[in-house]
C-alpha positions in Angstrom: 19.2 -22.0 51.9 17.8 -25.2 50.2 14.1 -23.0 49.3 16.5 -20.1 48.2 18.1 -22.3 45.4 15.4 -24.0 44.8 13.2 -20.4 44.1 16.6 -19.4 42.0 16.1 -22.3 40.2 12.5 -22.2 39.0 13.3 -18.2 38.4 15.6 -19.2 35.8 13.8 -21.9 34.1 11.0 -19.7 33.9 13.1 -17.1 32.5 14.3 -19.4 29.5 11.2 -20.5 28.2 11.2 -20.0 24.8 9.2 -16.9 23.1 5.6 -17.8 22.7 4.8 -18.5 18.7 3.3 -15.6 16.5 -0.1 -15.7 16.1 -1.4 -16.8 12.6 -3.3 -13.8 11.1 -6.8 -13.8 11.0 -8.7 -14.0 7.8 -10.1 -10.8 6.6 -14.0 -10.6 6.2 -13.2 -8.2 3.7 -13.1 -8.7 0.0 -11.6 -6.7 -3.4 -14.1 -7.1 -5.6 -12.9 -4.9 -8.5 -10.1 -2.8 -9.8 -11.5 -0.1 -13.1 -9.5 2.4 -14.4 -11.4 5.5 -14.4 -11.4 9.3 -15.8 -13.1 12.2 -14.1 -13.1 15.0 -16.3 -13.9 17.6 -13.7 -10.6 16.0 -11.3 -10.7 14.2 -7.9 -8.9 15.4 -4.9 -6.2 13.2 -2.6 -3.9 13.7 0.1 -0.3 12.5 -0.9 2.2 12.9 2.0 0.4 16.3 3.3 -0.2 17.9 0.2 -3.2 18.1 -2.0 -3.4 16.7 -5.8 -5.7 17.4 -8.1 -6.3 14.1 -10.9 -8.3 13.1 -13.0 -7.2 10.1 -14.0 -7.4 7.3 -11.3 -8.7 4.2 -10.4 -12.2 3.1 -9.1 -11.9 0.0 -6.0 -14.3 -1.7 -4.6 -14.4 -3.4 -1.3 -16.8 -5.1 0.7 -17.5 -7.0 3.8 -16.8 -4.0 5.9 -18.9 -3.0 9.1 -21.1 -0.2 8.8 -20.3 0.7 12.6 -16.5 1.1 11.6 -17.4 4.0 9.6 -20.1 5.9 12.3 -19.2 9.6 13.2 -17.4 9.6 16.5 -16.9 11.9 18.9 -13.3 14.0 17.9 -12.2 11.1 15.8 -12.8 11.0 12.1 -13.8 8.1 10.2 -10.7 5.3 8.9 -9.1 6.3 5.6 -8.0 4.3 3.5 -4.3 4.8 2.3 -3.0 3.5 -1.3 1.0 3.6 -1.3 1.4 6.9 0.5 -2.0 8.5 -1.1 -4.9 9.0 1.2 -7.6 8.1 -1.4 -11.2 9.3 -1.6 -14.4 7.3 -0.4 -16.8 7.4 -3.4 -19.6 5.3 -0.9 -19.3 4.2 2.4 -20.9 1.1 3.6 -24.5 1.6 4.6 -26.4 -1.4 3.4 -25.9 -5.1 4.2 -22.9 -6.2 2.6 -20.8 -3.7 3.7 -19.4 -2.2 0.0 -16.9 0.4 0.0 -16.0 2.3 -3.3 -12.9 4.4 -3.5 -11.5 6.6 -6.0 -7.4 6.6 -5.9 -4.4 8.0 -8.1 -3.8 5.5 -11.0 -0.4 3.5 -10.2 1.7 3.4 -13.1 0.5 0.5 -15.6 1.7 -2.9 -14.5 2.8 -2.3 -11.5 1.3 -2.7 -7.7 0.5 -1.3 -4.9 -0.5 -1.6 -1.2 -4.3 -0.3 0.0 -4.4 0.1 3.6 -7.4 1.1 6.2 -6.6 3.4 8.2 -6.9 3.9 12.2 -10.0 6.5 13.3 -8.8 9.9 13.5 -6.1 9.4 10.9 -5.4 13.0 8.9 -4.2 13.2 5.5 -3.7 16.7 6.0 -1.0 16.1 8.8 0.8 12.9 7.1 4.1 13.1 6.0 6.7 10.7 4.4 5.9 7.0 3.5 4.4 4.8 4.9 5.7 1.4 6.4 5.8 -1.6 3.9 3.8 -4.4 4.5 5.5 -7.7 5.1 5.9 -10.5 2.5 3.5 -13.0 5.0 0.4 -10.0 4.3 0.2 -8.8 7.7 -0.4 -4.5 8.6 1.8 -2.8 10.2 0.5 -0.7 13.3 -1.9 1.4 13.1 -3.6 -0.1 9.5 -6.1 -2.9 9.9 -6.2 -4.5 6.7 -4.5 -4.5 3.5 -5.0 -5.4 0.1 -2.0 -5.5 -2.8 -3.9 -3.3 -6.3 -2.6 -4.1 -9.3 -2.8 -1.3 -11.9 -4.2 -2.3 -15.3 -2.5 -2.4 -18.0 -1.5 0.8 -20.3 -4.6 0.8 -23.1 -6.9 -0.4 -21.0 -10.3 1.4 -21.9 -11.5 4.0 -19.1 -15.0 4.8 -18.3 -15.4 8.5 -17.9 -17.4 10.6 -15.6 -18.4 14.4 -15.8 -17.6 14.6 -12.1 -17.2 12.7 -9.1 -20.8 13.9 -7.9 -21.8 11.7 -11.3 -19.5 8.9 -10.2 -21.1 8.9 -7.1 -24.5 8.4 -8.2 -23.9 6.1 -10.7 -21.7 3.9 -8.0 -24.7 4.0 -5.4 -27.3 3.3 -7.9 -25.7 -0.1 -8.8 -25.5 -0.9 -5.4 -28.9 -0.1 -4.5 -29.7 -2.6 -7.6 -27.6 -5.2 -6.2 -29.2 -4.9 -2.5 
């Protein structure tokens, strides 16, 4: 009897042990390095909710710090997206030297005003996603399934754009500059 109220004992002191304390967030090795407003004459394609927009006027971001490895090929999984407000944007260049830069061509936010650039999980479909996505809380953590976040504040209306014939012209021009840098 005396074991039995002692086990009924420890039981409940175990069970009123207070929650364990959140875990502090981990510093990001990743970095924003610029925000340009940019015009591409010939359009850009994104994925906003599941359907396909045409633009050509958006926003040129660049990232780095990222692992090249994040961005490999794998088997039935596509590469991590990354997701500005509810618009899967397009990767201008993947990281493939040391440094790990990412550039990416979004929608232009209306001037003043911010938004929230997620990464993706692997395998994440812009073709498939529908409705918003969660918000992200005031302390700067992700919601599941993103891994990092960044807020993107849109330039100011006037601000002068660079333009670009196309995006293949963007492209080159983007990975000549880091080829420069490295």
């Amino acid at each position: 009897m005396m074991r039995s109220l002692l086990s009924c004992w420890v039981l409940v002191a175990g069970c009123t042990s207070p929650p364990p304390a959140p875990r502090p967030l981990r510093p990001r090795p990743e970095k924003l390095l610029s925000v340009r407003p940019v015009r591409v004459e010939a359009g850009f394609e994104v994925w906003r909710e599941g359907e396909r927009l045409s633009l050509q006027d958006g926003l040129l971001i660049q990232l780095e710090g990222f692992s090249t490895a994040k961005f490999m090929p794998r088997a039935a999984l596509s590469t991590p997206s990354f997701v500005l407000d509810t618009t899967a944007v397009e990767m201008v260049a993947r990281p493939m030297f040391a440094g790990g830069r990412v550039t990416l061509l979004a929608p232009l936010p209306a001037p003043g005003t911010s938004a929230p650039l997620w990464l993706s999980y692997p395998g994440f479909d812009p073709e498939r996603f529908r409705g918003p996505l969660p918000t992200v809380r005031k302390e700067g953590s992700i919601p599941a399934p993103y891994d990092s976040g960044w807020t993107i504040l849109a330039p100011p209306a006037g601000t002068p754009r660079a333009t670009y014939p196309s995006v293949e012209a963007l492209r080159r021009e983007v990975l000549s500059a880091i080829r420069i840098k490295e």
